[in-house]
ZAMARGU-4260 file (C-alpha; in steps of 0.2 Angstrom, whole numbers, plus 5000, padded with zeros to 4 digits):
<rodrens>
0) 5000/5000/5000 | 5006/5017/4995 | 5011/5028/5011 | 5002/5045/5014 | 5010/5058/5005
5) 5015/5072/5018 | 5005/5088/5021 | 5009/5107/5023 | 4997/5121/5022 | 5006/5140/5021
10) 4999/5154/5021 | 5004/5167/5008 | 5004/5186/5013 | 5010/5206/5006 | 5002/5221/5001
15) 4993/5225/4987 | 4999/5223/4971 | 5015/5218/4979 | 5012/5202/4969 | 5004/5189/4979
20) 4992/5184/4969 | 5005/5182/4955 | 5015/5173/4966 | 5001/5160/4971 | 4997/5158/4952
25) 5016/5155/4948 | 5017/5140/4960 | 5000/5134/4955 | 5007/5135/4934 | 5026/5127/4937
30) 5019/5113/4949 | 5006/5108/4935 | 4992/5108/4948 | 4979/5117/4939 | 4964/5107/4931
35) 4968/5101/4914 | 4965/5116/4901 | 4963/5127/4914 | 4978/5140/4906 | 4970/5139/4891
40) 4954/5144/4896 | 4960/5160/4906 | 4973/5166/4890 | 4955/5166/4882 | 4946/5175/4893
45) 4960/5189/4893 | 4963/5188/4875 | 4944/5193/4873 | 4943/5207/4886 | 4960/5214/4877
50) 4972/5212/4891 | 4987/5205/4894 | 4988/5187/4902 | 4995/5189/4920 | 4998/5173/4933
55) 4990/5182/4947 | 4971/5179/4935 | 4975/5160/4938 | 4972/5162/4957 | 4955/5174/4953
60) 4949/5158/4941 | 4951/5146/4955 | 4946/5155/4967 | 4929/5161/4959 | 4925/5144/4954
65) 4927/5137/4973 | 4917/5152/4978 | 4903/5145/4964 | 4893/5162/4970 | 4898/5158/4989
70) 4902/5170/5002 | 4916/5161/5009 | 4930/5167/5022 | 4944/5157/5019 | 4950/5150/5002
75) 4961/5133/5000 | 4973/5130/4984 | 4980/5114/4982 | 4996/5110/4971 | 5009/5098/4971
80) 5029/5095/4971 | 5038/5079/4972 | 5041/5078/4989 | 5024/5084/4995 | 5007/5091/4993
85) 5005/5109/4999 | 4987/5120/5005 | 4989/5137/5001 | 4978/5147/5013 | 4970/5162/5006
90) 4958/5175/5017 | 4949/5190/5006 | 4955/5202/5022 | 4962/5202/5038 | 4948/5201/5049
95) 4942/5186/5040 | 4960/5178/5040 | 4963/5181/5058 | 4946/5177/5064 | 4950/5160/5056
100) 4964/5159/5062 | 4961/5159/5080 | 4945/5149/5078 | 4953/5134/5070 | 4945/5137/5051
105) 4963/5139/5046 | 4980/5133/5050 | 4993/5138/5043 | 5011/5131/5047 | 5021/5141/5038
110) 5022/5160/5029 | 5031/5168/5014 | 5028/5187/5017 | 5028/5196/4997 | 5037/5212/4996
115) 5039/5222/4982 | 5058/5228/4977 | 5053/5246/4969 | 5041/5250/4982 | 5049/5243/4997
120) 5041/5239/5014 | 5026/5248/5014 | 5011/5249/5028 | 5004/5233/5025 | 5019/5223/5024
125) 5023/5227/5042 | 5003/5224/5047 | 5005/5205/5040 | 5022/5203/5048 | 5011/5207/5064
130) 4998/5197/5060 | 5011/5181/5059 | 5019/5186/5076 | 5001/5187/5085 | 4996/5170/5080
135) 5014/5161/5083 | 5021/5157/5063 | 5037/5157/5066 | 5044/5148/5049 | 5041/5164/5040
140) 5050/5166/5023 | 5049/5182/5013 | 5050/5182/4994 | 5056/5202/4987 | 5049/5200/4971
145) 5048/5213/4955 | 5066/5210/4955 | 5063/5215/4937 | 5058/5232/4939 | 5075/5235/4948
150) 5087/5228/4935 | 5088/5212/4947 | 5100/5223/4958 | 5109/5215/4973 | 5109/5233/4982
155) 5094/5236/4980 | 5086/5218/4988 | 5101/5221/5002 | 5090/5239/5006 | 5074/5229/5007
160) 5079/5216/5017 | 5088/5227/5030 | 5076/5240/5032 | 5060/5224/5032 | 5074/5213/5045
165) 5075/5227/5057 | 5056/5229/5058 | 5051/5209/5061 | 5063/5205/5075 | 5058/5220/5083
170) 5040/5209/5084 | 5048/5194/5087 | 5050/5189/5069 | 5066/5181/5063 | 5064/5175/5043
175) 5072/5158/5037 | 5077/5166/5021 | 5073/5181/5010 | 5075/5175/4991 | 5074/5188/4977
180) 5061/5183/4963 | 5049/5191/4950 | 5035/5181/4951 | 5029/5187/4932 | 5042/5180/4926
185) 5047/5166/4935 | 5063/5170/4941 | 5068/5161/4957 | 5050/5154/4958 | 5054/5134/4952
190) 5072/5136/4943 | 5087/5145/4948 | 5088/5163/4939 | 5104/5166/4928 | 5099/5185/4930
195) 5103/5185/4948 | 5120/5176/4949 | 5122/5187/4964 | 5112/5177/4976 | 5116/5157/4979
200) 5103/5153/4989 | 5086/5142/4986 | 5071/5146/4975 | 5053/5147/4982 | 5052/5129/4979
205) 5069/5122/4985 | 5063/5132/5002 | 5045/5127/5004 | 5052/5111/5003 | 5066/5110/5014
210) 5055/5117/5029 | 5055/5102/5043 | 5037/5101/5046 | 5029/5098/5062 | 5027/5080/5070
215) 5013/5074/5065 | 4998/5074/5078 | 5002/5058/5084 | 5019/5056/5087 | 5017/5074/5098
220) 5016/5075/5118 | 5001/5066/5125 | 4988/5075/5129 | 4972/5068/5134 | 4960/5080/5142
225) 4946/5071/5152 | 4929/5073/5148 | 4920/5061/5160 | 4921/5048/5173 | 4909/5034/5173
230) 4906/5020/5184 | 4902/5003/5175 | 4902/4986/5187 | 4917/4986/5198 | 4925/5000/5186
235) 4931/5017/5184 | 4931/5022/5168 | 4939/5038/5164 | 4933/5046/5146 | 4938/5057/5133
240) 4945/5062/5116 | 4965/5060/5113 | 4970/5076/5105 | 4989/5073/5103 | 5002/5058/5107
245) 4997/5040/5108 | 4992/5031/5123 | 4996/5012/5126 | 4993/5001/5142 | 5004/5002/5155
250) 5011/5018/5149 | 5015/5028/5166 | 5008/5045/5166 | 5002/5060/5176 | 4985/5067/5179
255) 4987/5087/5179 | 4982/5097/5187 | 4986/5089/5203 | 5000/5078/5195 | 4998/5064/5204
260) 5004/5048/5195 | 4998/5031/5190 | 4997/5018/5175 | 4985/5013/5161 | 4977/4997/5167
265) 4967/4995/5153 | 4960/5005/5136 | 4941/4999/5136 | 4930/4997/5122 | 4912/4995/5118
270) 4914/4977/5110 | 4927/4965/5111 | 4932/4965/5095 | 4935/4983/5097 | 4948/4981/5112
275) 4965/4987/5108 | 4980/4990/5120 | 4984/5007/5109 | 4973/5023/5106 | 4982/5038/5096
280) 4977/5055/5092 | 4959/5058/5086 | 4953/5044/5094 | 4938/5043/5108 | 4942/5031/5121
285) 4939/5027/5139 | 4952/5019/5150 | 4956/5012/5168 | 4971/5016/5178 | 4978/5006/5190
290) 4975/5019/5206 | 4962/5027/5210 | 4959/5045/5212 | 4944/5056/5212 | 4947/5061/5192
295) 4936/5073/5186 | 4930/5084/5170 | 4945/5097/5162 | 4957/5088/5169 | 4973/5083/5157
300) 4984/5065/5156 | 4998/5067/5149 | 5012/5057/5148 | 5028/5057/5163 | 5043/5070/5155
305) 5031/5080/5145 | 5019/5090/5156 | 5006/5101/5152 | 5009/5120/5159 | 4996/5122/5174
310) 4997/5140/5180 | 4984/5155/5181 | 4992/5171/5172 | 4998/5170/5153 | 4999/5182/5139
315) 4985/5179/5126 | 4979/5186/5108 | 4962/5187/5107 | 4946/5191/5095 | 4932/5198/5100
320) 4915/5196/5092 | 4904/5200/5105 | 4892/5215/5104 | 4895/5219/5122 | 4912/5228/5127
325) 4925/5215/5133 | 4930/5226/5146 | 4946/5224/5160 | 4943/5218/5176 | 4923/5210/5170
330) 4922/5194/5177 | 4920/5179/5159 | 4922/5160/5158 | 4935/5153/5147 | 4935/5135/5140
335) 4949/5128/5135 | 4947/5110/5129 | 4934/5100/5144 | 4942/5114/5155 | 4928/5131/5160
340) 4936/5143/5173 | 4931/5162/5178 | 4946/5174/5173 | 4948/5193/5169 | 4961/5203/5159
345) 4972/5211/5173 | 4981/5217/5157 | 4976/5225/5139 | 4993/5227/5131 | 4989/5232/5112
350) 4971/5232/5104 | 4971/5232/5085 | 4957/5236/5074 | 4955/5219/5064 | 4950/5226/5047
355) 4963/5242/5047 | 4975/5236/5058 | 4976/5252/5067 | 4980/5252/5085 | 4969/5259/5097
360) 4975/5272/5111 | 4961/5265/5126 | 4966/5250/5134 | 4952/5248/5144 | 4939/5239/5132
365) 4938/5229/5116 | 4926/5232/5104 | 4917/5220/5093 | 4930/5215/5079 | 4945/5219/5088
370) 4960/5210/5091 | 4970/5214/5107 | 4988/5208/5116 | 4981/5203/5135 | 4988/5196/5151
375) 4975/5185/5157 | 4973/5178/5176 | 4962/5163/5181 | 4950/5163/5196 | 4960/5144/5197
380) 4977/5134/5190 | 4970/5127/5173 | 4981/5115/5163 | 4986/5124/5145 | 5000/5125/5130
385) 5007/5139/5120 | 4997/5139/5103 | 5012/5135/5093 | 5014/5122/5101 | 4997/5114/5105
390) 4983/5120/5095 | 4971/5113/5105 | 4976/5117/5120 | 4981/5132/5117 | 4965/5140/5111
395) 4949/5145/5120 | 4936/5152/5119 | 4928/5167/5128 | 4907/5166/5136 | 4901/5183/5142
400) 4884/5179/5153 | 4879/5163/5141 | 4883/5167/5124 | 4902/5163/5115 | 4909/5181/5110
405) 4927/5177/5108 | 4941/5168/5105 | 4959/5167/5109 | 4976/5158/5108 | 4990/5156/5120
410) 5004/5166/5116 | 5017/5165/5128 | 5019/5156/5143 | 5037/5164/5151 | 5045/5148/5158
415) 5047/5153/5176 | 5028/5158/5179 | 5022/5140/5174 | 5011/5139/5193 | 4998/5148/5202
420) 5000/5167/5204 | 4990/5172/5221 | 4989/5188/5217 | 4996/5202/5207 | 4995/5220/5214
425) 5003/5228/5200 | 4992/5233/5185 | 4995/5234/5167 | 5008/5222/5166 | 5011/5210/5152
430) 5022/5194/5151 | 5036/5198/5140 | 5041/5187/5125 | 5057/5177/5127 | 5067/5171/5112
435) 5076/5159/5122 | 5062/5144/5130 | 5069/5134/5146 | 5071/5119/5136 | 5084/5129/5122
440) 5096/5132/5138 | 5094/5114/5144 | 5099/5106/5129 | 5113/5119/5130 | 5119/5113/5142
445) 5114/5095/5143 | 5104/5095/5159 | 5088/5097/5164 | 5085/5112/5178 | 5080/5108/5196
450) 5080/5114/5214 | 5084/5101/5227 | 5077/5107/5242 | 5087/5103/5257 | 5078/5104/5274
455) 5078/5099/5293 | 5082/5106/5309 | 5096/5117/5314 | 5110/5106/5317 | 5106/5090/5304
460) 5120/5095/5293 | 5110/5101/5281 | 5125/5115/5276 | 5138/5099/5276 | 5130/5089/5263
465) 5124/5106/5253 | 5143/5110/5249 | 5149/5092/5245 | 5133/5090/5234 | 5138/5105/5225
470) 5157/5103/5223 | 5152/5084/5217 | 5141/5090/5205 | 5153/5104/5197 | 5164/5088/5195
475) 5152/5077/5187 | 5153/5094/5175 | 5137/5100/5180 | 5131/5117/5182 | 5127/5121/5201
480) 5122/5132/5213 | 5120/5131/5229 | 5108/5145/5237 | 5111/5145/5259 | 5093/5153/5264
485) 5105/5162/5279 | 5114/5171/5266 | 5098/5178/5259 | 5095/5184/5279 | 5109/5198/5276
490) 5101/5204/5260 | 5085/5200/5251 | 5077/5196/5269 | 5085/5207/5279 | 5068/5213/5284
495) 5061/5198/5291 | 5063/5190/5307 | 5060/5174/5314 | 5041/5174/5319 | 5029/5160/5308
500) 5024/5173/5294 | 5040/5181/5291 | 5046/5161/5289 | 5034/5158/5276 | 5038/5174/5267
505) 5056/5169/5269 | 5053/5153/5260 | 5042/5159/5246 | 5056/5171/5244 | 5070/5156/5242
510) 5059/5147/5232 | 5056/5162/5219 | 5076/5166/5217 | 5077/5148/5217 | 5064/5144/5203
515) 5073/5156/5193 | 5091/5148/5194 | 5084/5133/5189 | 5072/5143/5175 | 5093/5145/5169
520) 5095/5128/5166 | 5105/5126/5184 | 5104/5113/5199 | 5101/5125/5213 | 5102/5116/5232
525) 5094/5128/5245 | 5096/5123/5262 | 5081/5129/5272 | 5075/5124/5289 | 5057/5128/5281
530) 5049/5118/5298 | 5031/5120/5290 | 5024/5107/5277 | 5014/5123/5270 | 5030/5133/5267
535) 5037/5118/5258 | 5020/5113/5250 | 5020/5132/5242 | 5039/5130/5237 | 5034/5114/5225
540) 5021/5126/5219 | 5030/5140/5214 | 5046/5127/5206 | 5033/5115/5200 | 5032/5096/5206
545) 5040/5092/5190 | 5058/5101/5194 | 5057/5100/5216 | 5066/5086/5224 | 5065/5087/5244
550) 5077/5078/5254 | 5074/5078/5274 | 5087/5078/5285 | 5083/5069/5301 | 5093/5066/5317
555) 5091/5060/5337 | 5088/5077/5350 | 5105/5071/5356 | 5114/5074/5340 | 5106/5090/5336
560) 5110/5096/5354 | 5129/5092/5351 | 5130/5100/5335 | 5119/5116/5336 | 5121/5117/5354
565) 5117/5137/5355 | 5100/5134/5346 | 5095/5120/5357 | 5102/5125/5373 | 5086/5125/5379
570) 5076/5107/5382 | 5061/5111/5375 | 5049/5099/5364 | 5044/5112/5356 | 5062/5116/5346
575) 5060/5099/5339 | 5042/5102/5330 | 5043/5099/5312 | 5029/5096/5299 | 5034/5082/5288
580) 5027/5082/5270 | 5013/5069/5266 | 5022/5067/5247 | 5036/5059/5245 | 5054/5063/5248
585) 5072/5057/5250 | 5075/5053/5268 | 5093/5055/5276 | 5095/5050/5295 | 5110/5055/5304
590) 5114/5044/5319 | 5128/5052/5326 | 5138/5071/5327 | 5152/5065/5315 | 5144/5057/5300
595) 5150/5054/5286 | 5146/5069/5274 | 5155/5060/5259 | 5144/5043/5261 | 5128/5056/5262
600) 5132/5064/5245 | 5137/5047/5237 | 5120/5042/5241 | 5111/5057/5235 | 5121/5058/5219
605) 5112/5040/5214 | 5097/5043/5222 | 5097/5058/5206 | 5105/5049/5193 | 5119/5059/5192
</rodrens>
């Protein structure tokens, strides 16, 4: 059997007349895919109206006859090279194409931005580059075409592309190639150009199809969001739709947001015939796991090493259709997936008029049809992706009182914000965009960033075993820090002292500086007394189960008496009252003052997997 040939769909965008159309009709002419006599007939039709036969009238034929009278949005054009089939997405305005867009209608992977050489950069060009960077394209190529009309000069495309350069990364734009072409004449379009010996890099073609296209659906990240829980005889069978990865039995995974863990026991079906021990993407299954928790609707499996973000504050790019104001600080319900949640915008950071692209002054509502930059905050953590990422879990949609009036996708989720925000005093803030992710530095340097918390008593040796950990680890050729609470006492706490609530501020404090070391890629040991399972529960929170390891240092009074003996001068019960955590840790026990620090550390050290 023949296998599937591979997909991508690209969207294909400039200013008028700057040649798009022409464009789209050249790629549709060199590639054969246009019906059979379908040239023909349009040389015809412009023969008989006494014009001159352009490309750019092949994409009006195809497209008026898909329309067959029609009022459609969104326009597909197929056509064909060798190594795959492409969809070329075509909107009649930007409204229409962004509304698309962030419903799902459309989906493009991949742009090629049309510039024309005389005219240069002009308004609209720099309102497309926008609209690629608020819906997350990043593979973005941009044809300078009418090379032409400029006697194919180097100098001039140089200009161009500078002056069109500076403008995109300034919106977070960075362009895999800019190729000179004239699209009328079919220079750099399917064959190499002998006019512009200049430039030695690929033609349209060579580039479209040399972009490494997405995994597919399947072989992505699981995510399974729950949609229901039923009971059936002695079982508990948890239901829903797989909308990326694949799911086999036994697979270990975590259920988020709580991220407890478990196994698949089984993947039921309706009839035995039907059973299978592996459900992939698209599919609708139910399945048993082999503990059991109190699962609910809106919750997300996913597999163990490729969590879901759960958090309460992101940045977001919405459109807004409904006929009421979408106003700051209103109370709405968002839906994202089988999650619904209350949130506001604490944040409107750019509203943009969807048809003109102009951008509004007053922050403080959207309008029907806009399209506005927001930080959003969730009334509770809710389990969600970065759109480019994650298409369905990394849209939503908005419900004011009981009618649907939005949509939006996730736009960027900053790395050391993936938890629960309590509350954020500052207004008008927004999450800035980061070109560099968490996971670009820990493939730099070839480890994963973490926090091991390192807690006990005054007196355990917490200190001792901190620095051996850490010289051990810069050995192994890691990159380590080691962050001593008391050393934060003479700075960024000097303001605290040693009462219940100024400890808990002391360790959300640690654990913030701390989640940002290891937001860096780096193993941070913090040694914290942090006698309250609370403190400690809302430092896993802040880091994130996923990157917290907690090792408890524990020890006989007699030994801690003999070791600290200024702090426990005093033979109080009450000294020794610590709050041990009810998930689990790495235990350590010291037995006597003068233990062997080296022995500890050796144990730790495997304990990781260093």
């Amino acid at each position: 059997m023949a296998r599937d040939r591979e997909n991508l769909n690209i969207v294909v965008v400039g200013h008028v007349d700057h040649g798009k159309s022409t464009l789209i009709g050249r790629l549709l002419y060199d590639t054969n895919s246009l019906p059979e006599g379908e040239i023909e007939k349009v040389k015809k039709i412009s023969e008989d109206n006494g014009k001159k036969f352009e490309y750019a009238y092949l994409l009006d034929a195809f497209e008026e006859e898909q329309k067959q009278g029609i009022t459609i949005d969104i326009t597909m054009l197929q056509f064909f090279t060798q190594k795959r089939d492409y969809v070329i997405i075509d909107a009649p305005g930007h409204k229409e194409f962004l509304k698309n867009m962030i419903s799902g209608a459309a989906s493009a992977e991949a742009a090629i931005l049309v510039v024309d050489a005389k005219e240069g950069v002009m308004e609209q060009s720099k309102r497309h580059g926008y609209i690629l960077s608020l819906i997350g394209i990043k593979k973005v190529f941009v044809a300078i075409n009418k090379m032409d009309l400029v006697d194919y000069s180097e100098k001039r495309f140089n200009e161009v592309q500078g002056e069109f350069n500076e403008f995109l990364n300034n919106i977070n734009i960075y362009p895999e190639k800019y190729i000179p072409i004239s699209a009328s004449k079919g220079e750099n379009i399917a064959k190499k150009s002998d006019k512009m010996s200049w430039y030695n890099g690929q033609t349209v073609l060579e580039s479209m199809d040399n972009i490494e296209k997405d995994k597919g659906i399947e072989e992505k990240d699981l995510r399974f969001p729950i949609q229901d829980v039923y009971k059936f005889d002695n079982r508990r069978i948890i239901a829903g739709r797989i909308q990326s990865g694949t799911l086999k039995k036994g697979d270990e995974i975590i259920i988020y947001p709580s991220g407890k863990s478990t196994r698949v026991k089984s993947i039921e079906a309706w009839q035995e015939k039907d059973k299978s021990d592996v459900a992939a993407a698209g599919m609708s299954v139910g399945i048993t796991l082999e503990d059991e928790f109190y699962n609910k609707r809106g919750e997300v499996i996913c597999h163990r090493g490729s969590p879901i973000t759960v958090g309460n504050v992101f940045n977001a790019n919405v459109f807004w259709l409904g006929n009421n104001k979408l106003v700051k600080d209103k109370t709405y319900k968002l839906k994202i997936e089988t999650q619904e949640v209350k949130f506001n915008i604490i944040s409107v950071n750019k509203i943009i008029d969807a048809a003109t692209l102009n951008s509004s002054e007053n922050l403080n509502f959207l309008k029907k049809n806009d399209v506005a930059e927001v930080t959003i905050k969730t009334e509770e953590p809710i389990c969600f992706d970065e759109f480019s990422q994650f298409q369905s879990t990394g849209r939503f949609v908005i419900v004011d009182d009981y009618d649907i009036s939005g949509g939006g996708i996730i736009s960027n989720i900053e790395d050391s914000l993936k938890r629960e925000i309590k509350e954020v005093k500052s207004k008008n803030i927004s999450i800035r965009k980061r070109l560099v992710s968490r996971k670009d530095r820990e493939l730099k340097l070839g480890q994963k960033g973490r926090v091991i918390w390192i807690t006990g008593l005054p007196g355990c040796g917490k200190n001792e075993i901190a620095v051996k950990l850490e010289k051990k680890l810069v050995d192994l050729g890691k990159k380590v820090y080691y962050l001593d609470s008391s050393h934060l006492r003479f700075g960024l706490s000097s303001d605290l002292t040693f009462n219940s609530e100024d400890a808990h501020e002391q360790t959300r404090r640690i654990a913030e500086v701390a989640n940002l070391f290891a937001d860096s890629g780096t193993i941070t040991i913090v040694t914290s007394v942090s006698r309250f399972k609370e403190d400690r529960e809302y430092a896993k929170n802040i880091i994130g189960a996923e990157n917290y390891v907690e090792i408890f240092i524990d020890a006989p009074k007699e030994v801690y008496k003999k070791r600290n003996p200024t702090v426990f001068s005093e033979d109080s019960d009450n000294i020794f009252k610590y709050e041990r955590a009810d998930y689990p840790v790495i235990m350590l026990y010291i037995d006597n003052p003068e233990f062997n620090s080296d022995v500890k550390v050796k144990d730790i050290i495997k304990t990781l997997g260093y």
